[in-house]
C-alpha positions as CSV (number, residue, x, y, z in Angstrom):
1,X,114.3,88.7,117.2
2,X,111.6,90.4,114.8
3,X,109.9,88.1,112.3
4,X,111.0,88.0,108.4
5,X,109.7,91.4,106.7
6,X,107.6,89.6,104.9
7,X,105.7,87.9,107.5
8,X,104.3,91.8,108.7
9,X,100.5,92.5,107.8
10,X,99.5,96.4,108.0
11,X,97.0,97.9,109.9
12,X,96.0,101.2,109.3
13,X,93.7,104.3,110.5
14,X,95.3,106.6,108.1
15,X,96.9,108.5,110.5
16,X,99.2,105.6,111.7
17,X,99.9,102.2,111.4
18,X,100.8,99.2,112.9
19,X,102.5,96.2,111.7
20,X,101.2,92.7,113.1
21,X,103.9,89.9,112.4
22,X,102.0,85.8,111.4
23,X,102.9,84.7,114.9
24,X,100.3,87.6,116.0
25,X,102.5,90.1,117.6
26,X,102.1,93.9,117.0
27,X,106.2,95.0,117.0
28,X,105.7,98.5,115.5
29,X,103.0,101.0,116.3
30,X,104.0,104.8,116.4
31,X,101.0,107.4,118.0
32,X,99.4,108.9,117.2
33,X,101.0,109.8,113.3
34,X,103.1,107.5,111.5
35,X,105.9,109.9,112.2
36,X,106.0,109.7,115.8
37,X,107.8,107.9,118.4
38,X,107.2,104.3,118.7
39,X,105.2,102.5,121.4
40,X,105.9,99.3,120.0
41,X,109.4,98.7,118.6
42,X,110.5,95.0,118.5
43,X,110.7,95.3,115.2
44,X,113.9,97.3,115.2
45,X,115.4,94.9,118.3
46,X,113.2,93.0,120.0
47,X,110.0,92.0,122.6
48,X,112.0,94.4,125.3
49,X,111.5,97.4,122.9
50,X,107.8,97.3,122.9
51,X,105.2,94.4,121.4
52,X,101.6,93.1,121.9
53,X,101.5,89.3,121.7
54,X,98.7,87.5,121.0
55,X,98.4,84.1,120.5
56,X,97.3,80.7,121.5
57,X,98.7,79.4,124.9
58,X,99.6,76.0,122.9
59,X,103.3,76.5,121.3
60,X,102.2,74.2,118.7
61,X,99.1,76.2,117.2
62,X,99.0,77.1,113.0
63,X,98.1,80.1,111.8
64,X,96.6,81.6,108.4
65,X,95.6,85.0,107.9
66,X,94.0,87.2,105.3
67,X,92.3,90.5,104.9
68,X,89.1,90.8,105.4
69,X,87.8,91.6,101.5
70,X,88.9,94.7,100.6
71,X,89.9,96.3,104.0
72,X,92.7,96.5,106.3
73,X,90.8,94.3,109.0
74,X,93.4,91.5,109.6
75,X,91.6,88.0,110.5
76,X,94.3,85.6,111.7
77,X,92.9,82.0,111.9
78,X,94.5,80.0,114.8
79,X,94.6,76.0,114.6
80,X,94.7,74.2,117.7
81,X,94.3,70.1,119.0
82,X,91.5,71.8,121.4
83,X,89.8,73.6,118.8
84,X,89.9,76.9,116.0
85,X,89.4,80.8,116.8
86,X,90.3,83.8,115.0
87,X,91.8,87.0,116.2
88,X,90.3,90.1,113.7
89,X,92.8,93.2,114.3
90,X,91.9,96.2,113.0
91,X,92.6,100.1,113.6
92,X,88.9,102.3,113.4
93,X,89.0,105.2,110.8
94,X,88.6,108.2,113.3
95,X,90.3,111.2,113.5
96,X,89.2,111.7,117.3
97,X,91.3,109.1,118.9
98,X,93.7,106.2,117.6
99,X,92.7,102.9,118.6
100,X,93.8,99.3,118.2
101,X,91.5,96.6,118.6
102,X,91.9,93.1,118.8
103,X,88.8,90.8,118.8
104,X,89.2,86.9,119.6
105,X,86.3,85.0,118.0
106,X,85.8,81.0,118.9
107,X,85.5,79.0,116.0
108,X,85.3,75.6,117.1
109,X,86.1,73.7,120.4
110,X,87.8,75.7,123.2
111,X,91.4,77.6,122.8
112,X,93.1,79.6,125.5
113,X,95.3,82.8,124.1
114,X,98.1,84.2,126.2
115,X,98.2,88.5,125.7
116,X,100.9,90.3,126.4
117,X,101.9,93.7,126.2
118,X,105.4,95.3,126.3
119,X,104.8,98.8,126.5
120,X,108.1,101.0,126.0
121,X,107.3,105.1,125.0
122,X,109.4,107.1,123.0
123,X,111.2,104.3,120.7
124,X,112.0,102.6,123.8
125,X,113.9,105.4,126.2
126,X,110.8,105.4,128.1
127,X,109.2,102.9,130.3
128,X,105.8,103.6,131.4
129,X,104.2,103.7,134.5
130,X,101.2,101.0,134.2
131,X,98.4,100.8,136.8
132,X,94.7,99.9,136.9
133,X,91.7,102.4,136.8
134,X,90.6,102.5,140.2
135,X,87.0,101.0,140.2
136,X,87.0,100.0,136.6
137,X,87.5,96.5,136.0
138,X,89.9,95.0,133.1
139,X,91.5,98.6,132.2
140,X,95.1,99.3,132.6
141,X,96.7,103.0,132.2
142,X,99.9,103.4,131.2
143,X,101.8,107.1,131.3
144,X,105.2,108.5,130.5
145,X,105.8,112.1,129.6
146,X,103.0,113.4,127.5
147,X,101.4,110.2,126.3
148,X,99.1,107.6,127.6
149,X,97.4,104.7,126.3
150,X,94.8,102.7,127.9
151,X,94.5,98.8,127.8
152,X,91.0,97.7,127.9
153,X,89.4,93.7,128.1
154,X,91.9,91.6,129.6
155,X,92.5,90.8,133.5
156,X,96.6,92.0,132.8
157,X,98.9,91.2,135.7
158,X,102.6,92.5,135.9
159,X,105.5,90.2,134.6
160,X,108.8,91.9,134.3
161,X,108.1,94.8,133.1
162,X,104.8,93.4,130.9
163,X,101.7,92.9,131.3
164,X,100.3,89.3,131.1
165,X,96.6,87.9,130.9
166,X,94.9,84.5,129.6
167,X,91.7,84.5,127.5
168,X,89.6,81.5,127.0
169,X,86.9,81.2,123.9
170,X,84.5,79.1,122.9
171,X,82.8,78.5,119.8
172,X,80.4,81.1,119.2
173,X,82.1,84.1,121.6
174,X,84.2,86.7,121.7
175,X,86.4,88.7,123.7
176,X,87.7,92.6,122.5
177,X,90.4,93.8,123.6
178,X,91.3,97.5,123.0
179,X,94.3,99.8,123.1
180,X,93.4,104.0,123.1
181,X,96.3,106.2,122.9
182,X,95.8,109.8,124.0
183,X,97.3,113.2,125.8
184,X,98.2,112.3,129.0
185,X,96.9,115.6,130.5
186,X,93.8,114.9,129.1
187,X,90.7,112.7,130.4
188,X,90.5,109.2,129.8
189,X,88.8,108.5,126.6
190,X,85.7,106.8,126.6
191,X,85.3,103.0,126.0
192,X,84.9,101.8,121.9
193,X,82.1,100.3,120.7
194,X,83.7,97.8,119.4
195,X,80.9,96.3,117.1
196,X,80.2,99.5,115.6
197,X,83.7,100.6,114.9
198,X,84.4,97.3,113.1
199,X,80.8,97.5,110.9
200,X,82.2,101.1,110.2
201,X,85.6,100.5,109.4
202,X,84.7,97.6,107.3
203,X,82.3,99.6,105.4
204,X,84.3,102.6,104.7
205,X,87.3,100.8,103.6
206,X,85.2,98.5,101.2
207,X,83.2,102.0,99.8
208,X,87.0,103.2,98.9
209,X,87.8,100.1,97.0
210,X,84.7,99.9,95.3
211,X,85.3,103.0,93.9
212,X,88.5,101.6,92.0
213,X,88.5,102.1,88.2
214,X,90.7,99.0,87.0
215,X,89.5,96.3,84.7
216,X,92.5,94.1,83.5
217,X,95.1,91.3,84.7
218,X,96.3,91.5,87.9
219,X,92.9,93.1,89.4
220,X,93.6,91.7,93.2
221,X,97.3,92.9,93.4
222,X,96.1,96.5,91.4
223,X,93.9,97.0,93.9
224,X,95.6,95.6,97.2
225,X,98.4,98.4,95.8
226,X,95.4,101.2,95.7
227,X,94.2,100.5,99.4
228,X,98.1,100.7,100.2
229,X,98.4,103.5,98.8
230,X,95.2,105.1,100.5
231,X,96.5,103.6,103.6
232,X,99.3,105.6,103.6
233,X,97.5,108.5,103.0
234,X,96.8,110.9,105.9
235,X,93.5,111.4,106.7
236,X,93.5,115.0,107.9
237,X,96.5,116.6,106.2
238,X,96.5,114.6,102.8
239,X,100.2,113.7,103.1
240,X,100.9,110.6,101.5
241,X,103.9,108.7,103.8
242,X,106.7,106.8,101.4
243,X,106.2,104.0,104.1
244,X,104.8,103.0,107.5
245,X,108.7,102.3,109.0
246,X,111.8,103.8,109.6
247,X,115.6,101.8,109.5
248,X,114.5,98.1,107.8
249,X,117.8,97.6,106.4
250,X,118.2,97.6,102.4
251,X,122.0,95.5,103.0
252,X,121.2,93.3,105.9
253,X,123.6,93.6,108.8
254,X,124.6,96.8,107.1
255,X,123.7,100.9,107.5
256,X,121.8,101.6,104.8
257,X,119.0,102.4,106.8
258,X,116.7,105.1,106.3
259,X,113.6,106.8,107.6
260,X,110.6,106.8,105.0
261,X,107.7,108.4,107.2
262,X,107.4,111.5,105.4
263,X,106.2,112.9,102.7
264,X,108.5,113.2,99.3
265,X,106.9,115.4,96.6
266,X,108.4,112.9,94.3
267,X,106.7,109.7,95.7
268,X,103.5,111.7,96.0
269,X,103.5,113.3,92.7
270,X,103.6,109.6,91.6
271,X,101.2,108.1,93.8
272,X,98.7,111.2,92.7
273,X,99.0,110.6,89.0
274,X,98.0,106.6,89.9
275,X,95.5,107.4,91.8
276,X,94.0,110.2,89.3
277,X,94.1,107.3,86.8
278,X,91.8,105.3,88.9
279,X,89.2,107.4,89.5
280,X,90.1,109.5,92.4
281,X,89.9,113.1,91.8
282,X,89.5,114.2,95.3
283,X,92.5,112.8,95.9
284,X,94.2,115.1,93.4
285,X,92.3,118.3,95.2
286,X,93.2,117.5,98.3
287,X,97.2,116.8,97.8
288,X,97.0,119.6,95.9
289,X,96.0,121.6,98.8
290,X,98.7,120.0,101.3
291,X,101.5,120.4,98.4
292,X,100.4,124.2,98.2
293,X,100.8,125.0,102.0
294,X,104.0,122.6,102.5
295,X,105.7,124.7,99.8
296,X,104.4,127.8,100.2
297,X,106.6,130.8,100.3
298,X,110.1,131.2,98.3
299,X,110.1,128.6,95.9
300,X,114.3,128.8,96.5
301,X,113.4,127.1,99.8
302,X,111.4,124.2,98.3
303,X,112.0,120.6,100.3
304,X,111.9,117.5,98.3
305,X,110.3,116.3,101.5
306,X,107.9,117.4,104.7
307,X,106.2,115.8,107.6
308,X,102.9,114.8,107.5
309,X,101.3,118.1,108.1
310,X,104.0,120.1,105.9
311,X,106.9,120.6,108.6
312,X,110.6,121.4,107.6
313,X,112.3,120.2,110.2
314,X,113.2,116.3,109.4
315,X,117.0,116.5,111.1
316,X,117.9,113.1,111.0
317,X,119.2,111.7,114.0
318,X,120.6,107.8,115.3
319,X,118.5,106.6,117.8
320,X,120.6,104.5,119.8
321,X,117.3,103.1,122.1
322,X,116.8,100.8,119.3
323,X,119.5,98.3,118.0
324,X,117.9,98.2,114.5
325,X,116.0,95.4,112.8
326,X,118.6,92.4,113.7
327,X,121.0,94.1,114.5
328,X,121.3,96.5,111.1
329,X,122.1,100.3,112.8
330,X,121.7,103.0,113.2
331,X,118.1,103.0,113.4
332,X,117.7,106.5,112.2
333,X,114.7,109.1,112.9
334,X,114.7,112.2,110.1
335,X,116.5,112.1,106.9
336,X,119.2,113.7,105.8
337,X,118.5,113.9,102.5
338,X,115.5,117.0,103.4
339,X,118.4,119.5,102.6
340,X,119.7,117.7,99.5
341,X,119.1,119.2,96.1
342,X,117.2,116.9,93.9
343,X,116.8,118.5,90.5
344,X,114.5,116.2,88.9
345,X,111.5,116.9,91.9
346,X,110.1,120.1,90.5
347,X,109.5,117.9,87.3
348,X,107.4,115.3,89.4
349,X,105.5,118.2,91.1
350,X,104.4,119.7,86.8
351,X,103.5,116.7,85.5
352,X,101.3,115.3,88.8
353,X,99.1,119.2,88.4
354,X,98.9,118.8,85.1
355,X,97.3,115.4,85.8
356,X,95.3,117.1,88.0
357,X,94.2,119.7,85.8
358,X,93.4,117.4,83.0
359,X,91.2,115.2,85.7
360,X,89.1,118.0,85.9
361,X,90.2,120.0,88.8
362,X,90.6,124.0,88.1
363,X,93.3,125.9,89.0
364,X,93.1,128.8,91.7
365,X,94.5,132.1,92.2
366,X,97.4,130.6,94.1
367,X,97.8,127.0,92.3
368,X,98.9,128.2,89.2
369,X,101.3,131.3,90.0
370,X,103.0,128.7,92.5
371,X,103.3,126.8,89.4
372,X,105.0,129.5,87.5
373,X,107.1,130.4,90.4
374,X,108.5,126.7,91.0
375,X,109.4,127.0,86.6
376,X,111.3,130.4,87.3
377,X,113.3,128.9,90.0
378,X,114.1,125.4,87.9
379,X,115.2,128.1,84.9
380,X,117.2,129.9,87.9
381,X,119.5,126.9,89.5
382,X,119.6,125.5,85.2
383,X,122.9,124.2,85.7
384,X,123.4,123.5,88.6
385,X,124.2,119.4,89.6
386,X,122.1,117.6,92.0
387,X,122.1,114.5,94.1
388,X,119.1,112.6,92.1
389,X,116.5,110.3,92.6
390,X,118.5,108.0,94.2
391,X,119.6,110.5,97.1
392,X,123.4,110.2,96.9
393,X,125.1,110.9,99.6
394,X,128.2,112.1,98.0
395,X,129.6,114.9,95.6
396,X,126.5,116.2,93.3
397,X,126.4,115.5,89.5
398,X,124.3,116.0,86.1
399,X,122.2,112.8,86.6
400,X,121.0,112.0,83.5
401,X,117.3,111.7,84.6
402,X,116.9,114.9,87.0
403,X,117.7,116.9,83.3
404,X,115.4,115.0,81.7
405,X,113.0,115.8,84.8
406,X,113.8,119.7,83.9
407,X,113.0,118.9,80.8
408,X,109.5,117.7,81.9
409,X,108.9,120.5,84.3
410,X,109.2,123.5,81.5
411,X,107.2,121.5,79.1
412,X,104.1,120.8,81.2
413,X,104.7,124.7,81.9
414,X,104.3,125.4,78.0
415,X,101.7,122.9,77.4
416,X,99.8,124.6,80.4
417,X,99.5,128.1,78.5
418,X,99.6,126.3,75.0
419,X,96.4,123.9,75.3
420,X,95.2,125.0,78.2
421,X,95.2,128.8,77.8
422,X,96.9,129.8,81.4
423,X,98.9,132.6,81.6
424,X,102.6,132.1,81.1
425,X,105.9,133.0,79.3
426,X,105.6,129.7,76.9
427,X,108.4,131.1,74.3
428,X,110.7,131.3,77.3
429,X,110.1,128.4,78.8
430,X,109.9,126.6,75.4
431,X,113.4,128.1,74.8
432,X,115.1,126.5,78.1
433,X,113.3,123.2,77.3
434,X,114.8,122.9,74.1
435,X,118.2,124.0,75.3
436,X,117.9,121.3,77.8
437,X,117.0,118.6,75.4
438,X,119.6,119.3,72.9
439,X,122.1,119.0,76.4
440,X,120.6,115.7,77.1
441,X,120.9,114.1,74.3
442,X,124.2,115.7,73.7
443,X,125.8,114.6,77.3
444,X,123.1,112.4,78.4
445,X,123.6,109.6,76.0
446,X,126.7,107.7,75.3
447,X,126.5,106.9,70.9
448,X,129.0,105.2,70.7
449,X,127.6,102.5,73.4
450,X,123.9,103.3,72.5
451,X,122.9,104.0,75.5
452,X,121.5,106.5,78.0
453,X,123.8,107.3,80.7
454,X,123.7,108.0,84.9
455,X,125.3,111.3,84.6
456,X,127.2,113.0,82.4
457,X,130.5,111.5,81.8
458,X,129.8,108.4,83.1
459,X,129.4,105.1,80.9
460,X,126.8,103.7,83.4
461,X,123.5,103.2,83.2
462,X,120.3,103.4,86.3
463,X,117.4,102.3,86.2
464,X,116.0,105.6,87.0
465,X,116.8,106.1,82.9
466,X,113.3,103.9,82.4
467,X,111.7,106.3,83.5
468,X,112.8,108.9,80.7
469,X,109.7,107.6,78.4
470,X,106.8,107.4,80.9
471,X,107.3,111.2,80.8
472,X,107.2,111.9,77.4
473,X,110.6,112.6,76.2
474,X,111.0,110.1,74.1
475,X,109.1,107.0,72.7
476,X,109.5,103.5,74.6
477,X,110.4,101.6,71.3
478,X,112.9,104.6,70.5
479,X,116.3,103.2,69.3
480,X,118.4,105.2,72.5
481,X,115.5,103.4,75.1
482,X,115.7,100.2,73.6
483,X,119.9,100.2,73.9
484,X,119.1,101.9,77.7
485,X,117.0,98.6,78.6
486,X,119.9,96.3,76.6
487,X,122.3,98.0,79.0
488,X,119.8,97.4,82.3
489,X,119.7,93.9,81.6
490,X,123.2,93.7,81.1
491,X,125.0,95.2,84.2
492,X,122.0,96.0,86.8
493,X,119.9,92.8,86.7
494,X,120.4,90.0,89.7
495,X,118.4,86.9,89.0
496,X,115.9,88.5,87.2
497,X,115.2,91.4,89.0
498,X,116.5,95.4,88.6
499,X,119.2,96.8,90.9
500,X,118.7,100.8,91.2
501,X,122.2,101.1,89.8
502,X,126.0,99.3,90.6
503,X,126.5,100.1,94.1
504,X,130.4,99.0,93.4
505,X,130.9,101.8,90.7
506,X,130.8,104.5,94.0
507,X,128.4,106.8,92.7
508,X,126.5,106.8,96.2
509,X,129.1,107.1,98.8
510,X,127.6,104.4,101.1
511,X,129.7,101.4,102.2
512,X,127.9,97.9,101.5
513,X,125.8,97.0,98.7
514,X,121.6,96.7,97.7
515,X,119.2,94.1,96.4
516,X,117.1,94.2,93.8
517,X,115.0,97.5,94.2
518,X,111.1,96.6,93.5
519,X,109.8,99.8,92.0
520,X,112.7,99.9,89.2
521,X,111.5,95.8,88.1
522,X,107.6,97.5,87.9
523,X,109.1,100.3,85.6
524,X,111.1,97.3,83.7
525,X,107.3,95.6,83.4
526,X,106.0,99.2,82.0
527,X,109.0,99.7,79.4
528,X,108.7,95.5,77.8
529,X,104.7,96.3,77.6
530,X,104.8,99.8,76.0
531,X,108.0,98.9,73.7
532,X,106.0,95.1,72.6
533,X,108.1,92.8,74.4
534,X,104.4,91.7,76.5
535,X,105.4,88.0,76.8
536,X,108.8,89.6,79.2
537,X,106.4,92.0,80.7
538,X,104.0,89.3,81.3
539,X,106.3,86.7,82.9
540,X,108.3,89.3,84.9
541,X,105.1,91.1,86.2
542,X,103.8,87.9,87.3
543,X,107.1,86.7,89.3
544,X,106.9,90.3,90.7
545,X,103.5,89.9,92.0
546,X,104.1,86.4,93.2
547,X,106.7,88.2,95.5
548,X,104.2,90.0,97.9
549,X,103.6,88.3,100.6
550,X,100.4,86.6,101.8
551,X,98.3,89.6,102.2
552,X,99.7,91.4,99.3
553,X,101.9,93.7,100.6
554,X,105.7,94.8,98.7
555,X,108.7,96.3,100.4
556,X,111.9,98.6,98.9
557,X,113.7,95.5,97.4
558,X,114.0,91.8,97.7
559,X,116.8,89.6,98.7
560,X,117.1,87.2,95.8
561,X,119.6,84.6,97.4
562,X,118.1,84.8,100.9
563,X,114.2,85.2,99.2
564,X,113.0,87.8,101.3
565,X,112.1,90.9,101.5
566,X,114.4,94.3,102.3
567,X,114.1,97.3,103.0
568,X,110.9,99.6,104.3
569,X,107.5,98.2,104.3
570,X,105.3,98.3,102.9
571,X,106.5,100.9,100.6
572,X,104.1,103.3,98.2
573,X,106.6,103.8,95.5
574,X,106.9,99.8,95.1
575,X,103.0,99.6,95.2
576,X,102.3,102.3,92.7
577,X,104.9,101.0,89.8
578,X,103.0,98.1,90.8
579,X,99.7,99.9,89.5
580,X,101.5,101.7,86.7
581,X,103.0,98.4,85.4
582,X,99.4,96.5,85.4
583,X,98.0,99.2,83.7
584,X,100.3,98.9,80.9
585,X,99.8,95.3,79.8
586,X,95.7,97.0,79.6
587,X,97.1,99.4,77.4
588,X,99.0,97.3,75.2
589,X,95.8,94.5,75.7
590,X,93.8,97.6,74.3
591,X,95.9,98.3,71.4
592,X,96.4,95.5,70.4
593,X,92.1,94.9,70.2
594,X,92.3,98.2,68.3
595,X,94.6,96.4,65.4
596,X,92.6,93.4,65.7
């Protein structure tokens, strides 16, 4: 069985990742992108769908970890009656080969560790063929189909279908051991230096951070979110992942499980405008540049998601190899919802490159007309319902916040000729944008309740609706926002926390329910500080960061009766309103020294 979400740890070489659970075993690793099959898969089953276990012999032995500083260099501190030692995992930032190392340092007195590796291809339909390197001592090679890894450090012997070694340390040594994934037609790659790698990887992780503009509350969990963020970011294409997993089950036991390696422009867009506001403008350059070629062409044939490197095809398929994360199936690979229509996306996409723009980086010959052409297609499909934010799965409708979205999308357009003096049909698009308002507030809000609704003609509310004045179309503290938030609390909050929206009113066409959905309880934070309810944002931000677990990371949602967490992990959107929520008790901190 797969350890508690919350006990995973993330390693990363932004181009993959790998998830290491407290008791030291590494039950998810996909090579060599984050969207490709997995090698290790016990966390969607268990050891028999792939794991690396590494811990001390003694059954007994305690554990702490941490990160070390700010890096994604995981030091796990093993207790034992015979003495203390440390395993320091990390994944080396190179774009030539993916590696996973795994160094056991001696502390104190003398421990022995038991490694074993379960290697399983292809999310477990493939079981390798493992064998030494003739004349090279302490390397394994496995091989199926068109990968190979390489197992470097430890004397491994065969044990039903794993390999099996024990390591003894002393105070004051060390022992590396190394996984290398690579093309199986190709040569076997070279040994790491280990040393090296890690004084590099430490180093380039900590220049990143370092580079973080924040000064406020909350400075540890702002910038754990920011390396989470980064982490998830590809190297070499720019595409920023929604999350390192596929299939962790938002309705435990149930089938709402989804597969959130890609790339949404939505989840982007968002994590671009957080990242702009902390100082990284080549970040903004070069998402810009993987937006423009994954979108390129007819603008009618826009995604609201790609792969990694911009590809199309995300079919989304059950995987029956894998039973799913105790027992929640289908484990799912693709999503579905690539061919949906989600109206509000466009929207995201405007005000993220005008962010952009304002950061300093010019548009080009192709930028801006892509631009315009994305505007003439939202004024082309106007009226035409979507499935949302929240990726319904049943009939399409006039969400509430996609319009608004719309909304967003032609004004940035208007406010990119108007102040910025691009080239552009501002009356026109001025026209539709006011048409749309005048909709909105027309079908979009329910007077008689006070309150913004889901969709037109419904009386409910979603929490996507807090996001309406982080965009501009109305004030926080307005009258209609305030009765939207009265609402929230009313019908979508469980023990505190924000639901997306009332899984038994239908809307989504799934069977089983949710928990409490992290990024909407950030956005919650972000409304209470900018509307001047701080002491709510203050005590609900601080139960919200107390939720992370104990090296900082956030998932989808959290189980509020079981106290866990749900859903994929570690998830950018949760991390970013995470960001966006700290940075709004600064603001109102700022405004409020302004009156003083």
């Amino acid at each position: 069985m797969p350890a508690p979400i919350e006990d995973y740890a993330l390693l990363s070489s932004c181009r993959t990742a790998a998830l290491v659970s407290r008791e030291g075993s590494i039950d998810w690793l996909c090579v060599p992108r984050f969207d490709s099959p997995s090698v290790f898969g016990a966390l969607l089953g268990d050891e028999d769908h792939g794991c690396w276990s590494l811990r001390p012999s003694d059954p007994q032995a305690t554990s702490t970890r941490r990160y070390d500083g700010d890096t994604f260099i995981l030091v796990t501190r093993w207790t034992t009656d015979a003495g203390v030692a440390e395993v320091h995992d990390f994944m080396p930032i190179d774009g030539n080969r993916v590696d996973i190392v795994r160094r056991i340092v001696g502390v104190s007195g003398t421990v022995e560790f038991t490694d074993t590796v379960r290697l399983r291809f292809d999310y477990a339909r493939a079981m390798p063929w493992v064998r030494q390197v003739p004349g090279v001592p302490l390397t394994g090679l496995a091989i199926a189909g068109p990968h190979a890894l390489v197992l470097r450090g430890a004397p491994l012997r065969p044990i039903d279908h794993a390999h099996s070694a024990q390591i003894v340390v002393q105070a004051g040594e060390a022992a590396d051991l190394t996984l290398t994934w690579f093309k199986s037609h190709h040569e076997v790659p070279a040994p790491l230096d280990v040393e090296a790698s890690l004084v590099a990887t430490r180093a380039w992780w900590q220049e990143w951070a370092d580079r973080i503009d924040h000064h406020g509350p909350h400075h540890d969990s702002v910038v754990r979110s920011l390396l989470v963020l980064r982490a998830l970011t590809h190297e070499s294409t720019g595409g920023i992942v929604a999350a390192a997993t596929t299939s962790l089950p938002e309705d435990f036991g149930g089938s709402r499980n989804w597969d959130y390696r890609y790339v949404w422009l939505r989840d982007a867009a968002l994590t671009l405008e957080t990242l702009i506001e902390h100082g990284f403008t080549r970040a903004a350059e070069r998402w810009r540049g993987w937006l423009l070629r994954a979108i390129a062409g007819d603008p009618a044939d826009v995604q609201i998601m790609y792969g990694i490197a911009g590809e199309r095809d995300l079919a989304e398929r059950e995987m029956n190899s894998l039973p799913g994360y105790r027992g929640a199936s289908p484990v799912r690979v693709g999503n579905g919802a690539v061919s949906q229509y989600q109206a509000d996306v466009i929207g995201e996409v405007m005000v993220a490159l005008e962010a952009t723009r304002q950061a300093g980086v010019e548009e080009d010959t192709f930028s801006w007309p892509l631009q315009r052409a994305l505007l003439a297609q939202v004024i082309q499909w106007i009226d035409r319902p979507d499935r949302g934010i929240w990726e319904i799965r049943a009939e399409d409708r006039m969400f509430t916040h996609s319009r608004v979205m719309i909304w967003a999308a032609l004004d940035r357009g208007v406010r990119a000729v108007r102040e910025a003096g691009l080239p552009g049909d501002a009356d026109e698009w001025e026209r539709v944008r006011d048409l749309v308002r005048a909709e909105v507030d027309e079908k979009g809000y329910d007077a008689e309740r006070g309150h913004f609704v889901q969709h037109y003609g419904s009386t409910e509310v979603d929490a996507s609706l807090l996001l309406i004045a982080q965009v501009g179309y109305c004030a926080y503290d307005d009258p209609r926002m305030l009765g939207t938030v009265a609402e929230i609390e009313r019908t979508l909050l469980r023990d505190g926390l924000v639901r997306r929206y009332r899984t038994e009113a239908e809307v989504d066409g799934l069977a089983g329910g949710e928990h409490p959905f992290l990024a909407c309880s950030f956005w919650l934070v972000e409304q209470y500080a900018s509307s001047g309810r701080v002491e709510d944002a203050d005590r609900l931000m601080d139960r919200l960061c107390g939720l992370a677990n104990d090296v900082g990371l956030l998932s989808e949602e959290y189980d509020v009766e079981g106290e866990r967490h749900a859903g994929n992990t570690p998830q950018a959107l949760t991390h970013l309103a995470l960001v966006r929520a700290a940075d709004a008790l600064v603001g109102h901190a700022g405004r409020a020294a302004l009156r003083e």
